[in-house]
C-alpha positions in Angstrom: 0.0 0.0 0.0 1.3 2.9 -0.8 1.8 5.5 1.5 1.6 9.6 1.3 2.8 12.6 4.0 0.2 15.6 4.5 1.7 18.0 6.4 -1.0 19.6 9.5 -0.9 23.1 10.2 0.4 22.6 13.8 4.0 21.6 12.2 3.2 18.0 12.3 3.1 15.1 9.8 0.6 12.1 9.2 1.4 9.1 7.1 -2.3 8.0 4.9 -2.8 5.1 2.2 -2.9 6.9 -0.5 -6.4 7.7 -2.2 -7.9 7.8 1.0 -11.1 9.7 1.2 -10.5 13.9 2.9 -12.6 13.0 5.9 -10.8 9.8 6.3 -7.6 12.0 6.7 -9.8 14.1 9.3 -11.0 11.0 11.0 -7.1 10.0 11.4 -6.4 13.6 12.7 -9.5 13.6 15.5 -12.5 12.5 16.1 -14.2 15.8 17.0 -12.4 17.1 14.3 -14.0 14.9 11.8 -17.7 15.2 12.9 -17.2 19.2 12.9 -15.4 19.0 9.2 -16.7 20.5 6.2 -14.2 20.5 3.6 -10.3 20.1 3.7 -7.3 21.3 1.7 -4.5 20.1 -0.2 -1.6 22.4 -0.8 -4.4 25.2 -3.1 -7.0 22.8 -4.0 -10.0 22.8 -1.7 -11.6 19.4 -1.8 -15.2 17.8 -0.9 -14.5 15.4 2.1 -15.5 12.7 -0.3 -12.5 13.6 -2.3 -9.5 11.4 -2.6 -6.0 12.3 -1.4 -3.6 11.1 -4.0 -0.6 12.8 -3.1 1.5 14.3 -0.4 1.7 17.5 0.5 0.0 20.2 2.9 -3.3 19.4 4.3 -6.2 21.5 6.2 -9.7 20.7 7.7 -12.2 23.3 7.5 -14.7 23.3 10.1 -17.4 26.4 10.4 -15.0 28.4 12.3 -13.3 29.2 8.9 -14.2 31.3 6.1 -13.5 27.7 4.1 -15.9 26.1 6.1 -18.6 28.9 6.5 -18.6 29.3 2.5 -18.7 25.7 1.8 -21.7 25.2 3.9 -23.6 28.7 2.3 -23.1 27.2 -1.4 -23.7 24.1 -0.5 -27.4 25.8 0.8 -27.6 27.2 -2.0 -27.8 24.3 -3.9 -30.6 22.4 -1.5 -32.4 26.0 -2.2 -32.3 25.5 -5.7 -33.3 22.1 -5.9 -36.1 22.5 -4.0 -37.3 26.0 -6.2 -36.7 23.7 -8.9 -39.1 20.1 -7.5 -41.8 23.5 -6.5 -41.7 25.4 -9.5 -42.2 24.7 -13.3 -40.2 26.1 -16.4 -37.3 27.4 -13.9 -33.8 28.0 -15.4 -31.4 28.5 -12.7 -28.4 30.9 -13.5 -25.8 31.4 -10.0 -25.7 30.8 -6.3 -22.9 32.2 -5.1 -21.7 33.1 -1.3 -22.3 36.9 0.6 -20.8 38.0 3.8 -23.5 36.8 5.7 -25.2 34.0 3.9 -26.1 32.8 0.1 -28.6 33.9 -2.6 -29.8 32.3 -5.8 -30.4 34.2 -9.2 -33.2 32.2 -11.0 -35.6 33.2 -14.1 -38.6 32.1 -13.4 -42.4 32.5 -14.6 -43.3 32.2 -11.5 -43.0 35.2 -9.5 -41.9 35.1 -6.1 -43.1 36.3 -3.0 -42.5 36.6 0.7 -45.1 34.7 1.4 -43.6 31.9 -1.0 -40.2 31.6 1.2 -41.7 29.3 4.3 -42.7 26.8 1.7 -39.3 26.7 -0.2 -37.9 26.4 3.3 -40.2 23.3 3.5 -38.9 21.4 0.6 -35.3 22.6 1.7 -35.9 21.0 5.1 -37.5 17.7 3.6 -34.3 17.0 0.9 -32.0 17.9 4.0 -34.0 14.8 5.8 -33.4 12.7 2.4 -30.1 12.9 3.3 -28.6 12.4 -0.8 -25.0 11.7 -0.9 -23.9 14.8 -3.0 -21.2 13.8 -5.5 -18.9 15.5 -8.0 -18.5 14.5 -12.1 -15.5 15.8 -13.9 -17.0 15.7 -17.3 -16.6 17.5 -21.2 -17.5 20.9 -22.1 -19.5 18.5 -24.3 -21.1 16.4 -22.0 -22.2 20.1 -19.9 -23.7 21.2 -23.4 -26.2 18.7 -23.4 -26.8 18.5 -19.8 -28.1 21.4 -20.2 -29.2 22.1 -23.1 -32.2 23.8 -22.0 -30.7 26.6 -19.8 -29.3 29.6 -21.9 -27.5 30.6 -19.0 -25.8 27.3 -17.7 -24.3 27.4 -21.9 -22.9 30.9 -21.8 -21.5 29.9 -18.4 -19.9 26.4 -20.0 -18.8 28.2 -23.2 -16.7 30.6 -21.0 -14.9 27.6 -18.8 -12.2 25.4 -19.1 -12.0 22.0 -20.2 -13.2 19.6 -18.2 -15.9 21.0 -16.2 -17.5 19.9 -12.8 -20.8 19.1 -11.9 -22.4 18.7 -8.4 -25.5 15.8 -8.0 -27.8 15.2 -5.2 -30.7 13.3 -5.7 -32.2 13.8 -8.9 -30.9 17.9 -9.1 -27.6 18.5 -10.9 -26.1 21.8 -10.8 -22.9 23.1 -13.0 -20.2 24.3 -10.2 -16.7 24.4 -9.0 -17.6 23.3 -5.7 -16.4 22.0 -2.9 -19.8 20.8 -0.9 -20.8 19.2 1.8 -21.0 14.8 2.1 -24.5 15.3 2.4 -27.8 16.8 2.0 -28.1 15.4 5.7 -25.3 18.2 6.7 -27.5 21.2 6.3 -29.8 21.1 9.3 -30.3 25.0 10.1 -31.5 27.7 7.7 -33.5 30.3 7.1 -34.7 32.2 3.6 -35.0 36.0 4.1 -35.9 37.8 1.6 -36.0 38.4 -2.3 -34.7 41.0 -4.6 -34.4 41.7 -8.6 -31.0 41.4 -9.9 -30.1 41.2 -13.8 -27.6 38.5 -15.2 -24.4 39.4 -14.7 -25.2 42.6 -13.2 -26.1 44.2 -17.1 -29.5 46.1 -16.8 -28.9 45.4 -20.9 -30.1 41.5 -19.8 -33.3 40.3 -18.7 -34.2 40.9 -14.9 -34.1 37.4 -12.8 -34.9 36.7 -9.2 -32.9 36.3 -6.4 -33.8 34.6 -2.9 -31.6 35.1 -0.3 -30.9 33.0 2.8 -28.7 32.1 5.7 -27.4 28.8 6.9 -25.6 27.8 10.3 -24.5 24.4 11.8 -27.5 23.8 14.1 -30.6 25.8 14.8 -29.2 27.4 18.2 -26.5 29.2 16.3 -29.0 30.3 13.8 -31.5 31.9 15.9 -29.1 33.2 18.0 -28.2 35.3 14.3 -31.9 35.5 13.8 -32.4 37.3 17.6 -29.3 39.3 16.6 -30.5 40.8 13.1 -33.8 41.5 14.8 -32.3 43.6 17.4 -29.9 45.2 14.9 -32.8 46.3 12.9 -33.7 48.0 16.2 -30.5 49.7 16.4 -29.7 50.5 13.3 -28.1 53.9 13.2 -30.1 55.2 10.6 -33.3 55.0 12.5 -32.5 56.0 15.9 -30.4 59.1 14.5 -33.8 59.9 13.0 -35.7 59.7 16.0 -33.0 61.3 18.4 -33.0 63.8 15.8 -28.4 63.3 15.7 -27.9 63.4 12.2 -30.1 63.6 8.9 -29.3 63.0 4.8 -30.8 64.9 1.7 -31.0 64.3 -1.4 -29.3 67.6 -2.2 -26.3 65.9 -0.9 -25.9 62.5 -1.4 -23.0 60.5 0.9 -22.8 64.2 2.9 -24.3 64.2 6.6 -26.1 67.0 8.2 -25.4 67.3 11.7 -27.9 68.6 14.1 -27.6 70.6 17.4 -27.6 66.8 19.4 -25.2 64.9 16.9 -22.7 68.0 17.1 -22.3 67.6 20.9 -21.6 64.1 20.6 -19.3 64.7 18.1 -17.7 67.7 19.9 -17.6 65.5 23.2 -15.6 62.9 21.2 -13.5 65.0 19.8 -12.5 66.8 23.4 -11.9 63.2 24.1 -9.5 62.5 21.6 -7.6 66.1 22.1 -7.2 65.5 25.4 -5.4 61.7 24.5 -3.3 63.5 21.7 -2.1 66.5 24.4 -1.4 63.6 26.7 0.5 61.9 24.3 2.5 64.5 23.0 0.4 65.4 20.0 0.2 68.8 18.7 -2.6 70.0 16.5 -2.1 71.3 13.2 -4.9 72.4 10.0 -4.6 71.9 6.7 -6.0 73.3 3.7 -8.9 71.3 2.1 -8.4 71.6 -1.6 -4.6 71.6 -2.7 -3.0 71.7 -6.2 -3.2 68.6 -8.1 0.9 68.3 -8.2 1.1 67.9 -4.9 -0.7 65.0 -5.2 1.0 63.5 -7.9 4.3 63.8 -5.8 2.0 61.9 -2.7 1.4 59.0 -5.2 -2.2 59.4 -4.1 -3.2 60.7 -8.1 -1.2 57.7 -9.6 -2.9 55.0 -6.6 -5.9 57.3 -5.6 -7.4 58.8 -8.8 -10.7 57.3 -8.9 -11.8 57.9 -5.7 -11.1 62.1 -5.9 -12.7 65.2 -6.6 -11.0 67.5 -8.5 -12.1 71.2 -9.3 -10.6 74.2 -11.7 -8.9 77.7 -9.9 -7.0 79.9 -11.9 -6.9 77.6 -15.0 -4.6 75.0 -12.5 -6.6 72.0 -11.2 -6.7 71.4 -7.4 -7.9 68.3 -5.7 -10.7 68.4 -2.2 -7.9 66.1 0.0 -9.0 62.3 0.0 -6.0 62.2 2.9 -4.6 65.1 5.3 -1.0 63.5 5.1 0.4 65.1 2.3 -0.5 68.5 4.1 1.3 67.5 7.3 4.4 66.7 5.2 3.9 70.1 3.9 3.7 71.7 7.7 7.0 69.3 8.5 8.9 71.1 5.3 8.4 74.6 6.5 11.6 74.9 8.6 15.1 72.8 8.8 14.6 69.8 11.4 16.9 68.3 14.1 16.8 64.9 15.3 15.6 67.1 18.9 12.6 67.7 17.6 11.5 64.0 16.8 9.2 62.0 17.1 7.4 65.1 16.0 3.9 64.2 16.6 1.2 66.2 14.2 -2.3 65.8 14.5 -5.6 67.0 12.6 -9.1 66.4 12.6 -8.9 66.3 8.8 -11.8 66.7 6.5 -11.6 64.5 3.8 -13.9 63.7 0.6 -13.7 60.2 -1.1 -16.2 59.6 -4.3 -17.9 56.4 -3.0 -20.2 54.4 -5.7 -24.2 55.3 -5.6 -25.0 52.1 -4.6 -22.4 51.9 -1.4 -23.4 54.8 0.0 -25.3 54.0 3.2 -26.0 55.8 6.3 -22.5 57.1 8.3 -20.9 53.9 8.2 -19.9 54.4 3.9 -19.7 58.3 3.1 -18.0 60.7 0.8 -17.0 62.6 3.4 -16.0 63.0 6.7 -13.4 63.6 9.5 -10.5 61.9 10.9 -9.1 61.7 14.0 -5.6 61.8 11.6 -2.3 62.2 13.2 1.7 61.8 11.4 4.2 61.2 13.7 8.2 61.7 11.9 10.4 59.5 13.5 14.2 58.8 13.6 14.4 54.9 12.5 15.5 54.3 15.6 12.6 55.4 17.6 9.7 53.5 15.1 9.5 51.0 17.5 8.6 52.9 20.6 6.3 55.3 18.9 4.4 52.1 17.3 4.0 50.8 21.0 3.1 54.2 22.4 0.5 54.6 19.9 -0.7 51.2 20.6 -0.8 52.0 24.2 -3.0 54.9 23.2 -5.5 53.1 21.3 -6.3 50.6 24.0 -7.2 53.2 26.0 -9.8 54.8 24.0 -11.4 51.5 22.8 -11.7 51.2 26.9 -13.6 54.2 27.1 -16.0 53.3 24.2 -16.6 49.8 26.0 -15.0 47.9 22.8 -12.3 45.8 25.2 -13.3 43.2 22.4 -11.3 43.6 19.5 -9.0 41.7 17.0 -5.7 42.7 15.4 -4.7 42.5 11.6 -1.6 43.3 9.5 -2.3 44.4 6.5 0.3 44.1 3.8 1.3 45.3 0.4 -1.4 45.5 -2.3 -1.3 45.7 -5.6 -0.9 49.2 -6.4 1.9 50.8 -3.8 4.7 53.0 -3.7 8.2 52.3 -2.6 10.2 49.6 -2.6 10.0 46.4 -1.6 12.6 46.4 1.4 10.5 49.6 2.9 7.4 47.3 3.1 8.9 44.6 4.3 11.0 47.2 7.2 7.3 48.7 8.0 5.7 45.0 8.4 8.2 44.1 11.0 7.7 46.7 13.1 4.5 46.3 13.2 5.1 42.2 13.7 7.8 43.3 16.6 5.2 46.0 18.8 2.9 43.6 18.5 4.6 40.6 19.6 6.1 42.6 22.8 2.3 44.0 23.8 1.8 40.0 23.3 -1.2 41.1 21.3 -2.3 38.1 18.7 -2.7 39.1 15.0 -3.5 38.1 11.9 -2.9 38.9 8.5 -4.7 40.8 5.7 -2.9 40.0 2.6 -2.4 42.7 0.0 -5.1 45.6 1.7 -2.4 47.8 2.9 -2.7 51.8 2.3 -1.0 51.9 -0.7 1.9 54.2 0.5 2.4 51.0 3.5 2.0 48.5 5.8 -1.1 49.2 9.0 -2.4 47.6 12.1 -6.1 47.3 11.8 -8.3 47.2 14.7 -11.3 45.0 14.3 -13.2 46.2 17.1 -16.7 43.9 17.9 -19.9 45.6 19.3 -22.7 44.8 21.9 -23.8 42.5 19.6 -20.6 40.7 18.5 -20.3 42.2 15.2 -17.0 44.0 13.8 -15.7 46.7 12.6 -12.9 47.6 11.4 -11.9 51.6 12.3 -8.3 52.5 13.8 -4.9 52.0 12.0 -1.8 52.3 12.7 0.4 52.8 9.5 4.3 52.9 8.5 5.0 54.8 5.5 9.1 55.1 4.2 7.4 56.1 1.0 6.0 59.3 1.7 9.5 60.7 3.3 10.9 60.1 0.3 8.6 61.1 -1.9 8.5 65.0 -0.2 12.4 64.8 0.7 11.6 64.9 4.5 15.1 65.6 6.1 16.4 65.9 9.0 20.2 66.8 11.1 21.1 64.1 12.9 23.4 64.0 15.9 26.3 63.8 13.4 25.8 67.2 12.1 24.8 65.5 8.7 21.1 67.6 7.3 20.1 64.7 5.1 18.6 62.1 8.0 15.2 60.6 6.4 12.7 60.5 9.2 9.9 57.7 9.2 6.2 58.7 8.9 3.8 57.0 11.3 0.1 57.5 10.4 -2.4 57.1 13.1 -6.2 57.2 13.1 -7.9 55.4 16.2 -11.4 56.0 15.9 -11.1 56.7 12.2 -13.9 58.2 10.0 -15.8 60.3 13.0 -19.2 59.7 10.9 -18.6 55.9 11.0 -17.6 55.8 14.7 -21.0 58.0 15.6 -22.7 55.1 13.6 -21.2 52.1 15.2 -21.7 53.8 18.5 -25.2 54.6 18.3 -25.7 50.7 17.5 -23.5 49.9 19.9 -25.2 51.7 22.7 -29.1 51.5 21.2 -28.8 55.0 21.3 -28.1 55.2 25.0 -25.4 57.2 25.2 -23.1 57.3 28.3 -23.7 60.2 30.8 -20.3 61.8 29.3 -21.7 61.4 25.3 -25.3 61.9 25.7 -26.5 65.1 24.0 -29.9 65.4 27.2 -28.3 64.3 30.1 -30.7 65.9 32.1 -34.6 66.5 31.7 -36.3 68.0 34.2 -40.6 67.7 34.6 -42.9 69.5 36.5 -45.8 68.2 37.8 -47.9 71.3 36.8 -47.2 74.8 35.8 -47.5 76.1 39.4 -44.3 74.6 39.8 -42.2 76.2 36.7 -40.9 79.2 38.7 -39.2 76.5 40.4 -37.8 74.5 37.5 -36.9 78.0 35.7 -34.9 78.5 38.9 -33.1 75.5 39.1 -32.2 75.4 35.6 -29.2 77.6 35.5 -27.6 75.3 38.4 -27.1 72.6 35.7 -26.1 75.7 33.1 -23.8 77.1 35.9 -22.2 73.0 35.9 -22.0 72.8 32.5 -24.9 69.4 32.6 -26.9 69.4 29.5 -30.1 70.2 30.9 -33.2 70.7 29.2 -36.6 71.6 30.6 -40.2 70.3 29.7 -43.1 72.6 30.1 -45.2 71.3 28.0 -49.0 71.0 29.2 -48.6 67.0 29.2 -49.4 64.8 31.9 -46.9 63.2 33.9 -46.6 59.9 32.9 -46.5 61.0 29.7 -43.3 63.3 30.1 -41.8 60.9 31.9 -42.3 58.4 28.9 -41.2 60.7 26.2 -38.0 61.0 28.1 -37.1 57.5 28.0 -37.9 57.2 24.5 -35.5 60.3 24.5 -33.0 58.3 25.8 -32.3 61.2 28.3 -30.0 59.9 31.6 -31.7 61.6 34.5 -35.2 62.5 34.6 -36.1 64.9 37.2 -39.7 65.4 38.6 -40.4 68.4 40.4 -43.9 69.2 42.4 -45.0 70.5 45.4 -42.7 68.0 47.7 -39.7 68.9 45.9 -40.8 72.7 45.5 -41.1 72.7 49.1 -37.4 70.4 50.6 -35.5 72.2 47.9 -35.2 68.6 46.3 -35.8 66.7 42.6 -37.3 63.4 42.7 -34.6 61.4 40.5 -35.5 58.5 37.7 -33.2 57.3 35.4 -34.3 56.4 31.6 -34.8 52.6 32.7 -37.4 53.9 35.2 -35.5 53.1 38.1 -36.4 55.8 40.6 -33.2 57.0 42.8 -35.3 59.1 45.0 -35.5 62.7 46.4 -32.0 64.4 46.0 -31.0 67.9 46.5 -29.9 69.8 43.8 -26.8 70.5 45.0 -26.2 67.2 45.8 -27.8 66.0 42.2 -25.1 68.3 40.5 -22.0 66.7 42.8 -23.3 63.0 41.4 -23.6 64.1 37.9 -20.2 66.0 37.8 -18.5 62.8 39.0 -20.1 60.3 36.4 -19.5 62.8 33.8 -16.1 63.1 34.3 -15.5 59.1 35.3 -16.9 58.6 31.5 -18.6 55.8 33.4 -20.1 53.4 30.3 -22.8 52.7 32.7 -23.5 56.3 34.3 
């Protein structure tokens, strides 16, 4: 019998007969590993577990912890949801079913035309071939032999006509499907999943070609997982960003102004508070703040690389018969401020920051809410560093950024280098001198990371924080960034303790909570719109039980002015109750009744916005409380 070597990713090596099947290899590995597998890998091929293992060389399981694995099992739902649109439905011609992010979807051209009230019944028929449990299997067959498989699908034949020979097709039961695969063993495999909802979409994405069908669904590994996502995109829907900045009346898009956010008086003093927050860090960190202009002459970016790299995604505008650029970036400009006088290594780390306004021309259809915009403001900073320092200002920067995810609440974050992509500047050795710094702070913070090939800034290397919400989804917002390029490309100098003027600092780019629109998003999710005493735009609302007690309230008032507490009072001719509920629908921190009691002790009866009820406090004593959870930037306060 002869025998191969896989090589595991732990560094180890197993010895398998040769041609034995992928799970059999998985089997060999570990039992729990087997029943959890999906697919496996050999060197670059993914393979089916039912796949044989001819040769030797590097092998993988995939379990759903992977992308591998989570993609596998979303086409391979794909395919039980077109099998069973096709045993519903006559004179179907299937077209694609490929992966999304989240789930699967399945373009289809059908007479038929479906509705929402269609999808439990598909789900039906999924369910009942899932319980047929068909052994799914993989042909390797002629461009031919494809032909007249299907001969009755126009787009199956464009698709065949465009492939290489041979082709592969995927059978379970009696529904065959054209694809690359890899699939699950079984029908059997796919025990949890849910369709949820249906859109138009044209072949190939040409409005030119006819307008098919698409159903979209979601698959997991068992039915907890999937109504755990289930309870999760319900309550995202509740805190979706877009709705609650309507309704706390933060923020607000026009069409006059598509991708450009109008802030109102409450989503200002967030934003404001924030930004205090952050210019505070920078003076603690040694940051000083610069401003740079917004539009610039279109050489300027040329020599920044950002016009050969960064074109696409610019505006650009006439003066004076020379064209300009709005800044996509606010580094160029602080290369500019560090050219205005001779340097000397004294002076470094020079530390520049700049809550830079940038534009970037997004695509129409990306465009959504504050998360994708074309323009918005960075918490930016450029730090010029001897070589010899890069290191310490990479951990001190690092140092900096766990400190305001703290604040936030996001302790719950992962770490990524991301390395050179495919359209960069500098050379190779730069990149590779930027990625091992990064490698080297991180490995002394002992922080794990991974690795995000090729979606480096194009100028260099970054660590990106993947910070993950209340409801454990992520985002990705602060960088940390090592650019040799840019140096170079602006002749930075500076005199070095040798007297010699033509030292080549480093450029460190830093942006921690990023895009200032997209953070306000992922924070009003985050929090459902209940803002931390130190954020929240009302922290204070104060109620009277009837007018007679407004001369009161109109005299209390200015305490909270006097202690700078955002207080706001409601003298509306509402009943209580009612006051009191609007209040918590405002989200507002403290709610404050006052009536004759209170009138009379020199008190406020205190509630808080989940209706528990503190009590009778006196104002001056309310004020001292307030003062100290403001400035503890108490997440729970």
């Amino acid at each position: 019998m002869t025998q191969i070597t896989l090589a595991l990713p732990d560094g180890k090596e197993l010895k398998m007969a040769k041609g034995s099947t992928a799970l059999e290899v998985a089997q060999s590995i570990g039992r729990r590993l087997a029943q959890d597998a999906i697919a496996a890998k050999l060197d670059d091929e993914l393979l089916d577990l039912f796949r044989l293992v001819e040769h030797s060389g590097r092998f993988a399981v995939f379990t759903w912890d992977s992308q591998e694995g989570k993609e596998v099992m979303r086409h391979s739902a794909a395919h039980l949801l077109a099998q069973a649109v096709v045993r519903l439905y006559k004179g179907v011609k299937l077209t694609i079913g490929p992966t999304t992010e989240d789930g699967f979807y399945y373009d289809m051209d059908s007479p038929h035309t479906f509705t929402p009230e269609d999808l439990p019944k598909i789900e039906e028929e999924m369910t009942k071939i899932a319980q047929e449990n068909f052994s799914v299997k993989r042909h390797v067959i002629s461009k031919q032999q494809a032909r007249e498989l299907f001969k009755d699908n126009v787009y199956k034949l464009e698709l065949i006509d465009e492939s290489e020979e041979p082709v592969t097709v995927y059978e379970q039961g009696e529904f065959k499907d054209l694809c690359r695969g890899p699939h699950v063993v079984s029908t059997g495999k796919l025990k949890a999943f849910k369709l949820t909802k249906i859109s138009g979409a044209y072949w190939r994405a040409d409005a030119r070609n006819k307008q098919l069908q698409r159903i979209y669904g979601i698959v997991f590994p068992d039915k907890k997982m999937l109504d755990s996502y289930l309870f999760m995109l319900q309550e995202a829907e509740k805190r979706d960003h877009r709705k609650l900045g309507k309704e706390l009346d933060l923020f607000a898009t026009h069409e006059e102004g598509p991708g450009f956010i109008f802030w109102h008086p409450k989503g200002m003093t967030i934003i404001n508070e924030i930004k205090d927050f952050i210019h505070d860090q920078n003076r603690k960190h040694g940051f000083e703040e610069i401003q740079t202009p917004m539009i610039l002459n279109e050489k300027l970016w040329k020599a920044s690389g950002h016009y050969d790299n960064f074109k696409e995604n610019m505006y650009f505008v006439d003066i004076d018969s020379q064209r300009y650029a709005v800044k996509p970036m606010n580094c160029p400009g602080a290369c500019l401020t560090y050219k205005t006088k001779k340097r000397s290594y004294r002076e470094l780390p020079l530390r520049l920051s700049e809550f830079g306004h940038v534009h970037r021309h997004e695509l129409a259809g990306v465009v959504s809410g504050l998360v994708r915009v074309r323009a918005f403001t960075q918490d930016d900073s450029h730090t010029y560093s001897t070589p010899a320092g890069l290191n310490q200002e990479i951990l001190d920067i690092i140092d900096y950024c766990k400190e305001v995810y703290r604040v936030f609440g996001f302790n719950d974050y992962e770490t990524f280098i991301a390395t050179k992509p495919e359209k960069s500047v500098g050379t190779d050795e730069q990149w590779e001198k930027g990625i091992e710094a990064l490698r080297n702070a991180l490995n002394a913070r002992e922080m794990k990371f991974g690795i995000k090939e090729g979606e480096g800034a194009f100028y260099g290397p970054k660590i990106e924080y993947d910070i993950k919400d209340s409801l454990g989804r992520s985002w990705q917002i602060g960088t940390i960034q090592v650019d040799f390029s840019m140096p170079d490309r602006f002749d930075l100098t500076y005199v070095g303790s040798d007297g010699n003027d033509k030292h080549r600092p480093v450029m460190v780019h830093k942006a921690v909570v990023g895009s200032l629109e997209r953070f306000m998003g992922i924070l009003i999710e985050h929090y459902a719109g209940k803002f931390p005493l130190w954020l929240s735009p009302e922290q204070v609302r104060i109620l009277t039980v009837s007018d007679r007690f407004l001369d009161y309230a109109n005299k209390i008032k200015p305490l909270f002015d006097e202690a700078k507490i955002r207080a706001t009072l409601d003298d509306r001719h509402e009943s209580l109750p009612y006051k009191v509920r609007d209040a918590q629908l405002s989200k507002v921190n403290y709610i404050l009744v006052v009536g004759e009691r209170e009138v009379a002790d020199g008190t406020v009866t205190v509630r808080t916005r989940e209706n528990k009820v503190i009590g009778a406090m006196k104002v001056s004593d309310f004020i001292e409380k307030v003062k100290k959870e403001i400035d503890s930037k108490d997440l729970h306060a």
